[in-house]
One Martini backbone bead per residue (centre of mass of N, CA, C, O) as a GRO file, in nm:
protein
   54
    1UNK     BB    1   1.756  -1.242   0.618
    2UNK     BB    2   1.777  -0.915   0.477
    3UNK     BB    3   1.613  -0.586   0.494
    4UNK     BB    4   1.637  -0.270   0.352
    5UNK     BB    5   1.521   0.052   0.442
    6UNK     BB    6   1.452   0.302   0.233
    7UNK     BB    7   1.316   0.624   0.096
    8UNK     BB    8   1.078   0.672   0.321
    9UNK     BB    9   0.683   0.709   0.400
   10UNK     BB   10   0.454   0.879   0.587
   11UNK     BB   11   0.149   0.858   0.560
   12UNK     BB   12  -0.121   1.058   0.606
   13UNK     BB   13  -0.267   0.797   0.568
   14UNK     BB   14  -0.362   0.509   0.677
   15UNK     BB   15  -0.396   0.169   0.561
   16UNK     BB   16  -0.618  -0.049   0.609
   17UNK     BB   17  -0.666  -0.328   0.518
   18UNK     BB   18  -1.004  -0.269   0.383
   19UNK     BB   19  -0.860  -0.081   0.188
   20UNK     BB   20  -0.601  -0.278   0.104
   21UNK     BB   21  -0.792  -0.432  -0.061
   22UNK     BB   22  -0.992  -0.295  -0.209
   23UNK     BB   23  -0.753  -0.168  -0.403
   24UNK     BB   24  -0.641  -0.444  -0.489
   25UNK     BB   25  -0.870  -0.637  -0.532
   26UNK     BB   26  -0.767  -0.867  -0.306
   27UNK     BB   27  -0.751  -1.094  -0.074
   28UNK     BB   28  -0.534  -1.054   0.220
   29UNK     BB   29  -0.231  -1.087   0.411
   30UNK     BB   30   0.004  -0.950   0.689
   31UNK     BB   31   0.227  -1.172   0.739
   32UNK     BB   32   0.437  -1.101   0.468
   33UNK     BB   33   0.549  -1.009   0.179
   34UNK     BB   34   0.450  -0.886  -0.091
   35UNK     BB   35   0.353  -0.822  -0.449
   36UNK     BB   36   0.317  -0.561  -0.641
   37UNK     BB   37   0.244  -0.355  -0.852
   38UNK     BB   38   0.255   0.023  -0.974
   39UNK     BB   39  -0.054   0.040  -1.005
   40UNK     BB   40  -0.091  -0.016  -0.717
   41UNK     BB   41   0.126   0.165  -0.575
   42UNK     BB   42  -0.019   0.409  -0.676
   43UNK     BB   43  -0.276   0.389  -0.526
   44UNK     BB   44  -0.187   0.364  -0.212
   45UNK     BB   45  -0.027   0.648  -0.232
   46UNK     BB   46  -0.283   0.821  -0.324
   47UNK     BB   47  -0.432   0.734  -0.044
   48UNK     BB   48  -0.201   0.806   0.162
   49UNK     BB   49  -0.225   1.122   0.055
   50UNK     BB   50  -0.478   1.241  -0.128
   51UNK     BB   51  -0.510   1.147  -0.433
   52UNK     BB   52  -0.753   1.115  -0.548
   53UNK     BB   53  -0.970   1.142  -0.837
   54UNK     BB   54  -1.215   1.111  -0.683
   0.00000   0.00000   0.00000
C-alpha cells in the first residue's frame, strides 16, 4: 500500500495524544490510520490553530 501526503499543513499547536482523545471523545490508540468524521476533523484544526470558540 503506498500512501500520498499532500496539501498538508503544520498545526501551530501539536495535538497531544490526552487532548486528541478529549477532542474525539474516545480512548484511541495511534498505531494505524483511522477515520475521523469532518466534525471531529474540525474540532482537532481548530485546536492546532486556536481557533476554539470556547
Amino acid at each position: 500500500m503506498a500512501i500520498k501526503f499532500s496539501h498538508t499543513e503544520q498545526l501551530i499547536n501539536p495535538i497531544n495524544l490526552e487532548k486528541l482523545q478529549q477532542c474525539l471523545e474516545k480512548k484511541i490508540k495511534i498505531q494505524s490510520m483511522i477515520q475521523i468524521s469532518q466534525e471531529e476533523f474540525i474540532t482537532l484544526y481548530r485546536s492546532g490553530f486556536n481557533l476554539d470558540p470556547k
